[in-house]
N, C-alpha and C positions, 0 to 999 in steps of 0.2 A: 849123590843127589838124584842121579835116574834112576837107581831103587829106590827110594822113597818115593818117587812119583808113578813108579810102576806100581808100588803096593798102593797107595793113595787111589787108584786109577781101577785095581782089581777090588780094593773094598769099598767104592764107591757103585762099583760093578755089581758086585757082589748083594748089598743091602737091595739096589734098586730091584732086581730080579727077583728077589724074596719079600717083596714086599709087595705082592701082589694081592692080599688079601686089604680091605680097607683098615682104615684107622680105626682104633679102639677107642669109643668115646663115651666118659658118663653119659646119663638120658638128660641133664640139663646141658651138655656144651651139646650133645649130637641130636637129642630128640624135638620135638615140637612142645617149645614153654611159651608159645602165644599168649598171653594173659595169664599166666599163672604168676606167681607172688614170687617163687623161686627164680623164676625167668626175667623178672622187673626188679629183682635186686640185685643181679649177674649184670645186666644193662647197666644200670644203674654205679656199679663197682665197675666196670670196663669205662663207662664213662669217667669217672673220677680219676681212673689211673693215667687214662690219656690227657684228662686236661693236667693233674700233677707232670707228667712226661715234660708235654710240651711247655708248660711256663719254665720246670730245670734248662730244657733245651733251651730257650730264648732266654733265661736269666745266664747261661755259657757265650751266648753268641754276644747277648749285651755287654760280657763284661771281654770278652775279645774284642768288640769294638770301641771300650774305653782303655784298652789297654794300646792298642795301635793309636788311639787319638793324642796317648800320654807319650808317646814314642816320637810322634809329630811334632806334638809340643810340647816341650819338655818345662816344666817348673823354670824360675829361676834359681840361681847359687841363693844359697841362704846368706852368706857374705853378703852378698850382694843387695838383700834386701835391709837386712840389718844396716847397711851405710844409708841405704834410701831413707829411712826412719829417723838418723842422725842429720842428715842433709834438711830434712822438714819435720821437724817436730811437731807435733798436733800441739795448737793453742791452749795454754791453759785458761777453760773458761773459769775457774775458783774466782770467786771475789772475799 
């Protein structure tokens, strides 16, 4: 285990020290697209991916909090409901 953290430790070493040159970026993620059409459609696609992100995320946390609520309160025995149904029959309204 403390060789793996040694090398973890020397290749983390390692990248940060060579990596002194900056990042390599297309001219739309790095350059100036102030008002250009390619720049407002980047926007525009960044924005959609984050609001899809976040509704997946809140549709998991939603359904984590109906799954703790079911854990709470649990259904009835099905037996159990089926005798309630026998005990009071709904009226027949037929004439």
């Amino acid at each position: 285990m403390k060789t793996r953290l040694t090398a973890l430790i020397a290749f983390v070493t390692l990248f940060v020290l060579n990596s002194g040159v900056s990042a390599l970026a297309c001219p739309f993620c790095g350059g100036d697209t102030t008002g250009s059409k390619m720049g407002q459609a980047a926007g525009w696609g960044i924005f959609a991916m984050v609001i899809i992100m976040f509704t997946m995320l809140g549709t998991l946390i939603g359904f984590g909090f109906y799954l703790n609520y079911r854990a709470k309160h649990p259904l009835p025995d099905y037996q159990e409901l089926l005798k309630e149904d026998e005990v009071h029959p709904e009226s027949d309204t037929t004439s």
